[in-house]
KEVO-385803 format. One record per residue (C-alpha): residue in one letter; x negated, y, z negated. Coordinates in nm, 3 decimals. Each point is the difference from the previous one (the first is absolute). Example, Ala and Ser with C-alpha at 12.3 -4.5 7.8 and 13.67 -1.06 7.14 Angstrom:
BEGIN
+----+---------+---------+---------+
| aa |      xx |      yy |      zz |
+----+---------+---------+---------+
|  A |  -1.230 |  -0.450 |  -0.780 |
|  S |  -0.137 |   0.344 |   0.066 |
+----+---------+---------+---------+
END
This chain:
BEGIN
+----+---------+---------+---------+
| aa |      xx |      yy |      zz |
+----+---------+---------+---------+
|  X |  -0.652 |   1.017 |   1.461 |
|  X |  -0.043 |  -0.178 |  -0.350 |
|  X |  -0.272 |  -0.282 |  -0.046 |
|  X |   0.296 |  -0.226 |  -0.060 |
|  X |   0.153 |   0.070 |   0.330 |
|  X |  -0.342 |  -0.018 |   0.186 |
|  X |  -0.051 |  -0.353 |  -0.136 |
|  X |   0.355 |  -0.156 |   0.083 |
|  X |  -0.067 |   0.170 |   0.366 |
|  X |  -0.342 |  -0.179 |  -0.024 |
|  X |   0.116 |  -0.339 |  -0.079 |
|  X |   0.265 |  -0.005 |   0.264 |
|  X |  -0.227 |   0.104 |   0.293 |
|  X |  -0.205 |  -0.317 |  -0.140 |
|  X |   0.256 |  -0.208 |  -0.025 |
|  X |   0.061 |  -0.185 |   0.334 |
|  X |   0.116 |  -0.317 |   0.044 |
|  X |  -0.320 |  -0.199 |   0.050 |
|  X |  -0.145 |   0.211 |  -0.297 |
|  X |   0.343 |  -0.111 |  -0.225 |
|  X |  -0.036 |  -0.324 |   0.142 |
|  X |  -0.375 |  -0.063 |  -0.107 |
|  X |   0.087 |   0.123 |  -0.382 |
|  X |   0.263 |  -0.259 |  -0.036 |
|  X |  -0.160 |  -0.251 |   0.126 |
|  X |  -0.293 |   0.111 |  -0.278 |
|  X |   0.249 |   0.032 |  -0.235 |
|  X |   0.150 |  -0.338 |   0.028 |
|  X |  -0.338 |  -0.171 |   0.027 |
|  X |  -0.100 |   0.145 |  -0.306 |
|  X |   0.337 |  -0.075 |  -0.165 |
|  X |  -0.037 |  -0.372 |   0.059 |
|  X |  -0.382 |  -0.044 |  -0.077 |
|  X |  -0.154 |   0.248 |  -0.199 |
|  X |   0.285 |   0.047 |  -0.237 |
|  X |   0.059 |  -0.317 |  -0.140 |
|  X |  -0.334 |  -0.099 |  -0.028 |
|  X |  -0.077 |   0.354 |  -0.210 |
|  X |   0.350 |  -0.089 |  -0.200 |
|  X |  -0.118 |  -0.324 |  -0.053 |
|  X |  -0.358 |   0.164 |  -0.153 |
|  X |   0.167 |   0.218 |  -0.209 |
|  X |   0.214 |  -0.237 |  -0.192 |
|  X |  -0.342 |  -0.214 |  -0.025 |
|  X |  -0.138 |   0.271 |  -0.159 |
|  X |   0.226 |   0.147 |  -0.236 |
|  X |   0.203 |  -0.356 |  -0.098 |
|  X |   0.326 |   0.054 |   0.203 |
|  X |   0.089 |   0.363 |  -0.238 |
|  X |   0.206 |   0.258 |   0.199 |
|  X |  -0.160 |   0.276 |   0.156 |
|  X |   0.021 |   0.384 |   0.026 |
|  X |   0.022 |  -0.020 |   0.395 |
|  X |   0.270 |  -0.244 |   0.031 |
|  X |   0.224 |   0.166 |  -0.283 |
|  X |   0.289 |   0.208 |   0.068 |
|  X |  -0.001 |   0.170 |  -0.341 |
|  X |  -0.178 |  -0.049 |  -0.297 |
|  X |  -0.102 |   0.172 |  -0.326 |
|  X |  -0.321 |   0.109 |  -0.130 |
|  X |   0.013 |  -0.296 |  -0.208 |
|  X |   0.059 |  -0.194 |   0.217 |
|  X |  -0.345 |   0.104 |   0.144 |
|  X |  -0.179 |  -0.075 |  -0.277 |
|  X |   0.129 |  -0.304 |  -0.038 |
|  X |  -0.065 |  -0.129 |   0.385 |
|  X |  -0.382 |   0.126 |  -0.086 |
|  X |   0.011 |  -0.216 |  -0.339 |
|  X |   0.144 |  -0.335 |   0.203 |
|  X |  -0.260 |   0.038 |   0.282 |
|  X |  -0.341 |   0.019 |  -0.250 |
|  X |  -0.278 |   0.176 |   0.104 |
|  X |  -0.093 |  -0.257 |   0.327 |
|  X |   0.352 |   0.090 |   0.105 |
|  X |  -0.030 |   0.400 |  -0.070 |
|  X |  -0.322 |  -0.029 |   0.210 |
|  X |   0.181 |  -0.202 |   0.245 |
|  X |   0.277 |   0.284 |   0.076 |
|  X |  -0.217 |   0.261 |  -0.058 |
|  X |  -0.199 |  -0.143 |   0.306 |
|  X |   0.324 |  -0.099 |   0.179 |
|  X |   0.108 |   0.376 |  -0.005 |
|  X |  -0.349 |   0.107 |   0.166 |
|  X |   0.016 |  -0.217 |   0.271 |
|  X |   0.257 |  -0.199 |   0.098 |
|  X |   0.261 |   0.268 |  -0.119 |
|  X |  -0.213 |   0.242 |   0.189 |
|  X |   0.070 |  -0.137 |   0.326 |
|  X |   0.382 |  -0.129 |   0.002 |
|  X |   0.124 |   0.340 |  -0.060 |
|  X |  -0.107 |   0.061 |   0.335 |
|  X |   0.069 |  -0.298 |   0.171 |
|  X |   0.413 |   0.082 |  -0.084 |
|  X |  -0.071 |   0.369 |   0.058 |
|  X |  -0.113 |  -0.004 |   0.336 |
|  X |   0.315 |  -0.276 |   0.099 |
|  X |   0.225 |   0.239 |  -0.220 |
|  X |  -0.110 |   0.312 |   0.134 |
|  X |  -0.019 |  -0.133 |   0.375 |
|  X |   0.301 |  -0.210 |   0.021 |
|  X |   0.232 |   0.286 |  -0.127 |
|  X |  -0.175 |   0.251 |   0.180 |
|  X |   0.019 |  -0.184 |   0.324 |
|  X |   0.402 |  -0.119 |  -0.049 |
|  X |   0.092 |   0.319 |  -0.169 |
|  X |  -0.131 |   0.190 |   0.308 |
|  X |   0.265 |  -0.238 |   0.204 |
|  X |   0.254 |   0.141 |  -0.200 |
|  X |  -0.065 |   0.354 |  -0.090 |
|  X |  -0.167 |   0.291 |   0.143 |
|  X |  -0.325 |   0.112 |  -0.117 |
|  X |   0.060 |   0.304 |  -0.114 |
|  X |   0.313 |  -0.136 |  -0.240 |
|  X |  -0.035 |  -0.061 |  -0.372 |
|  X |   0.048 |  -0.297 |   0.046 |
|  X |  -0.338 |  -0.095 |   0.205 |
|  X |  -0.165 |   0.078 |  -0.364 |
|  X |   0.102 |  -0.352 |  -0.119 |
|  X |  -0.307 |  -0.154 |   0.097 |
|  X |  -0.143 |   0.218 |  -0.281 |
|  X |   0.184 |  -0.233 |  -0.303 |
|  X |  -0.257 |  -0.249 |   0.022 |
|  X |  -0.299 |   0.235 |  -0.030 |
|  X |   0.161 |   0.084 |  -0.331 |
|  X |   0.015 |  -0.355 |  -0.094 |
|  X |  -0.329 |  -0.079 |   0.071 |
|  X |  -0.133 |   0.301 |  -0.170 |
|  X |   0.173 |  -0.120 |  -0.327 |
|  X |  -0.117 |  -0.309 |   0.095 |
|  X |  -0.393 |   0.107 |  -0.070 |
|  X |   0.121 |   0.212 |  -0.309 |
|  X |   0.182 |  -0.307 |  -0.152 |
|  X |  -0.331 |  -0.239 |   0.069 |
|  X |  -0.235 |   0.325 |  -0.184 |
|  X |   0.200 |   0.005 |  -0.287 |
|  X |   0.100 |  -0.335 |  -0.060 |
|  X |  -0.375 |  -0.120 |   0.049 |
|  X |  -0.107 |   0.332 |  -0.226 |
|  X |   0.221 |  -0.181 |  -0.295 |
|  X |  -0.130 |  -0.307 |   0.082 |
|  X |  -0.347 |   0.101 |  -0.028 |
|  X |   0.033 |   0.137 |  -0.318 |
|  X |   0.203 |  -0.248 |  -0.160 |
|  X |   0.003 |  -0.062 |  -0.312 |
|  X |  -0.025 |   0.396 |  -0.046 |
|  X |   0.275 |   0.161 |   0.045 |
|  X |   0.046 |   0.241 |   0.367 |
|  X |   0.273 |   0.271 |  -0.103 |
|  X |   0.167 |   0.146 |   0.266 |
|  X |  -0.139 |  -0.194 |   0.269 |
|  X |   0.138 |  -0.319 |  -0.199 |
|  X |   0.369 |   0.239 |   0.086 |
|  X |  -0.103 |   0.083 |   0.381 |
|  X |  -0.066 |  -0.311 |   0.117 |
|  X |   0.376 |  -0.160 |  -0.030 |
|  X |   0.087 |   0.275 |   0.134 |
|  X |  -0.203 |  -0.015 |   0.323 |
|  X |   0.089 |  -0.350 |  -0.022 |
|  X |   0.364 |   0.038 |   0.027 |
|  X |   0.018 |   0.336 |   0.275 |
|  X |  -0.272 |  -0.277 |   0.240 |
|  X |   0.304 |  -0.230 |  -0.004 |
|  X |   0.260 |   0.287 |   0.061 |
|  X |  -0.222 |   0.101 |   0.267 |
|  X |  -0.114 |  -0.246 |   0.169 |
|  X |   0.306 |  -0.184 |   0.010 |
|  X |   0.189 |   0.276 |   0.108 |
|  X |  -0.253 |  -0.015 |   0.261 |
|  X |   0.129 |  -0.330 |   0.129 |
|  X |   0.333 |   0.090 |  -0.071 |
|  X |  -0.053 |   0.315 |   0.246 |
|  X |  -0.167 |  -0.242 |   0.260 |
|  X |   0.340 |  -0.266 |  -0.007 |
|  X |   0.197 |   0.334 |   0.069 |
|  X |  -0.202 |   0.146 |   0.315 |
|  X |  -0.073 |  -0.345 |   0.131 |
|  X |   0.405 |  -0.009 |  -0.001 |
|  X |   0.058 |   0.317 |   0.101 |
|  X |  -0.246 |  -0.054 |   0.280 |
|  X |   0.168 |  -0.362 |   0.105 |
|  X |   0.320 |   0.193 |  -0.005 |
|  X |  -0.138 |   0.257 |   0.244 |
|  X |  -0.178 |  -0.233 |   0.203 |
|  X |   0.317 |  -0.255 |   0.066 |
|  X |   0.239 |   0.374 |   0.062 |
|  X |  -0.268 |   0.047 |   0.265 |
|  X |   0.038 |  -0.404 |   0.150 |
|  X |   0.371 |   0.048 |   0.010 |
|  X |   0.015 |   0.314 |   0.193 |
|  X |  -0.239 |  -0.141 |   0.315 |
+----+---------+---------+---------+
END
């Protein structure tokens, strides 16, 4: 049995109700408090300029150019932003991700379908997550000198995050409707 398959079987013997339950409730709490406050820090710090994290696609460049508009207090300030903060939210949404689709996909399919592996897209997006947050704090760091390649990878970890961890919610709204449709089937035939 591959890793990959090991770990979706993992998360979905983990992923019980109360278990989903107490991520979301994490999640949300975390949503409304710690992320505005740490949205309202960065702008302080680097004067309002667009970031890396919250881009959808951007160019090398365009890089530079965010690490010119926030000065050095504001490189410092994202730098430490990635290290910490950044650190931690990845996880936060990966453990609702992974547990909420694991726990309604497992209404819907059986284990050992393809299918069960969904709850494996937002692993992927929170591993490009971290890769995005090294390489866009490596060019940061060494800004004004130029970071080839790097400078190229992180857009592009920036860009397959969003593909991924959208997709991720995007595969959540489809098993929490496949699992409604299931679960009202079931009401109608007591």
């Amino acid at each position: 049995m591959s890793l990959a398959r090991r770990l979706s079987r993992w998360f979905h013997a983990v992923s019980t109700g109360w278990v989903t339950l107490a991520a979301l409730i994490v999640f949300l709490i975390f949503t409304a408090t710690v992320l505005p406050s740490q949205a309202a820090q960065a702008d302080a710090a680097t004067g309002g300029a667009p970031s890396p994290d919250t881009s959808l696609i951007y160019t090398p460049q365009e890089l530079y150019a965010m690490a010119e508009a926030y000065g050095a207090t504001g490189r410092a300030a994202y730098i430490r932003a990635r290290f910490t903060f950044d650190l931690v939210w990845p996880v936060i949404y990966l453990a609702f991700l992974v547990t909420a689709i694991s726990w309604l996909s497992r209404q819907v399919f059986e284990p050992e379908r393809a299918w069960a592996q969904l709850n494996l897209i937002p692993v992927i997006g929170v591993g490009l997550d971290y890769l995005e947050n090294i390489t866009a704090a490596w060019v940061m760091g060494r800004y004004p000198a130029r970071t080839p390649i790097i400078d190229v990878l992180a857009p592009m970890f920036t860009f397959l995050k969003w593909v991924f961890v959208g997709g991720s919610f995007v595969v959540l709204l489809i098993v929490l409707g496949l699992a409604l449709r299931r679960f009202v089937a079931r009401r109608a035939r007591q």
